[in-house]
C-alpha positions as CSV (number, residue, x, y, z in Angstrom):
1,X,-26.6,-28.4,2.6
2,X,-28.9,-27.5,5.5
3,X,-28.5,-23.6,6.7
4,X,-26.0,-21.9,8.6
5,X,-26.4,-19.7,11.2
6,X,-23.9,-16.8,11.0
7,X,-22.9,-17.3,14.6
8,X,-22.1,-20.7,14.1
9,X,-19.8,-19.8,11.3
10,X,-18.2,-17.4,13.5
11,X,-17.6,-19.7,15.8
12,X,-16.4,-22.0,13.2
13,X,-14.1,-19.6,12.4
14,X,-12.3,-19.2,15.8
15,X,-11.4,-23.0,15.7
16,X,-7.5,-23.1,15.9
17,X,-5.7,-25.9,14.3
18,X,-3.9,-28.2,16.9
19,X,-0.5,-27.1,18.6
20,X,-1.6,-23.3,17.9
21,X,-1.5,-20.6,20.2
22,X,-4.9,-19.1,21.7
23,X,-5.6,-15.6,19.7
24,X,-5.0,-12.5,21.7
25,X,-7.7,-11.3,24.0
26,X,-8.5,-8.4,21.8
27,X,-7.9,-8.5,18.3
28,X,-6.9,-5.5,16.7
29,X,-9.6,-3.2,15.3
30,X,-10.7,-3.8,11.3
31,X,-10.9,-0.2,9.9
32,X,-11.5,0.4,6.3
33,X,-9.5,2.5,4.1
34,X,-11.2,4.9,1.8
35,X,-8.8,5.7,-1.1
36,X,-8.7,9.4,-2.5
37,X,-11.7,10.4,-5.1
38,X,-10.7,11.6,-8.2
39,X,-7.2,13.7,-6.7
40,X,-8.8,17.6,-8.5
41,X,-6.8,20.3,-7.7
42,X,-3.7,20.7,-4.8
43,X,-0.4,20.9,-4.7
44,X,2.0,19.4,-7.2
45,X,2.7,16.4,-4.9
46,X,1.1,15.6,-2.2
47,X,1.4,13.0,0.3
48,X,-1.0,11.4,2.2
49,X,-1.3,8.6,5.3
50,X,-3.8,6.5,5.5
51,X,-3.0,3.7,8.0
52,X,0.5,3.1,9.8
53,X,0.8,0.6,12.6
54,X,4.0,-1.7,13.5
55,X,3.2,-4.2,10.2
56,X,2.5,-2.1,7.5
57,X,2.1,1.2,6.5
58,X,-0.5,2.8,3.3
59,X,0.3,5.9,1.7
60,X,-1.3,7.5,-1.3
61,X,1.0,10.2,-3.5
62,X,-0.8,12.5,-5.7
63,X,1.7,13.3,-8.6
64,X,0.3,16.8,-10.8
65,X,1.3,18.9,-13.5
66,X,4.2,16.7,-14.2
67,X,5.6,16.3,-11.0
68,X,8.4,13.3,-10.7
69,X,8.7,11.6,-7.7
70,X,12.8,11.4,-7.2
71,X,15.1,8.9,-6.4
72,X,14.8,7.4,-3.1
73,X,14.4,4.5,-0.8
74,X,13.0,2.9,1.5
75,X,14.3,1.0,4.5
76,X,11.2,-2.1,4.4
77,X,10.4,-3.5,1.3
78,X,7.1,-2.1,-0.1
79,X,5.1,-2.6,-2.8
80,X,4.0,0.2,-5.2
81,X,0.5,1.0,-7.8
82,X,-1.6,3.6,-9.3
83,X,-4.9,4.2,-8.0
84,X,-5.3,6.9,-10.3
85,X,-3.6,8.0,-13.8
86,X,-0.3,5.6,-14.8
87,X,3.4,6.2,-15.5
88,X,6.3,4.4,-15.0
89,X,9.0,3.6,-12.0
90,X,12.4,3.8,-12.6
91,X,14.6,1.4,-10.9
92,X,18.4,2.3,-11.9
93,X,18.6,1.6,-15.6
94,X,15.5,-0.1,-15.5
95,X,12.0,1.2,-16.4
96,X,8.5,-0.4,-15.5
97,X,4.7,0.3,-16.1
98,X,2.9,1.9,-13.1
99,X,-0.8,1.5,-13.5
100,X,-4.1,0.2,-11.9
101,X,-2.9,-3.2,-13.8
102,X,0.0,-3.5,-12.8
103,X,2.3,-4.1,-9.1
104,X,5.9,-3.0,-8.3
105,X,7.2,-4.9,-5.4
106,X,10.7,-3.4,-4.1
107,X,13.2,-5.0,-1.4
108,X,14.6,-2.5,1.2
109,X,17.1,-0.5,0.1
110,X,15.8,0.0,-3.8
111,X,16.1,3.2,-5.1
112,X,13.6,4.3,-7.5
113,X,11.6,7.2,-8.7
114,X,8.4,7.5,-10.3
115,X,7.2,9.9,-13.2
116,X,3.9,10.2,-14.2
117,X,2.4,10.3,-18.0
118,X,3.3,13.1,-19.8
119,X,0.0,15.4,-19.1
120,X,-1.9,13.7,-16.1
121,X,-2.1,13.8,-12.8
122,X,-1.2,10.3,-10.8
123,X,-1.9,9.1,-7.2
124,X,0.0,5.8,-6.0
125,X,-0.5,3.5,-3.6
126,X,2.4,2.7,-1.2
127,X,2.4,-0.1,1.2
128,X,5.6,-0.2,3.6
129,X,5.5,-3.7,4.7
130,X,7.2,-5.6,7.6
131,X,8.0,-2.5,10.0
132,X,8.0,-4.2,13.0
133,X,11.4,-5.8,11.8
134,X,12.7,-2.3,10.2
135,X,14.8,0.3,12.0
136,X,12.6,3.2,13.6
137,X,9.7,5.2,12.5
């Protein structure tokens, strides 16, 4: 395979399939997220934004010194992991692993808490997802 220039695989890339619609003038902006280093000390939850437009929504929760995260809700369905530490999400009578291996996706409306390992500190990552839909911010 003979080489590619970069450009030309940009250009490749802006080739739309038939029937689609042009892509907006200016596309949004790509900004990278830098999750929390090691969480040290603060208070004993903290909560933290780190992107929120109209589609989704990342928040990070730093969980210490045995702090549970109560029931509650959300109105969008969102999806739910540890960046840091592990413990386990309660979903009614239901309980599930929280760690860097593992996912929790909720519908809108689930009520759930999370409480971290007996002993460590936790930070979760929280993406609210489909907001442009959802009721208001």
């Amino acid at each position: 395979m003979k080489d590619v220039t970069p450009s030309l695989l940009f250009a490749c890339a802006l080739v739309l399939p038939v029937g689609a619609q042009t892509p907006p003038a200016e596309a949004p902006a790509v900004r990278p997220i830098e999750f929390p280093a090691e969480p040290g000390e603060g208070q004993p939850r903290e909560v933290k934004v780190l992107h929120d437009d109209p589609a989704v929504k990342l928040v990070t929760i730093t969980l210490r010194k045995g702090t549970v995260l109560p029931a509650h809700s959300a109105p969008v369905p969102v999806t739910i992991q540890a960046l840091r530490g592990a413990g386990t999400i309660v979903i009614g009578d239901t309980r599930h692993r929280l760690d860097a291996s593992h996912a929790i996706v909720l519908p809108a409306g689930t009520s759930h808490a999370v409480e971290p390992d007996a002993g460590t500190t936790m930070v979760v990552l929280v993406h609210h997802l489909g907001r442009a839909a959802a009721a208001p911010r």
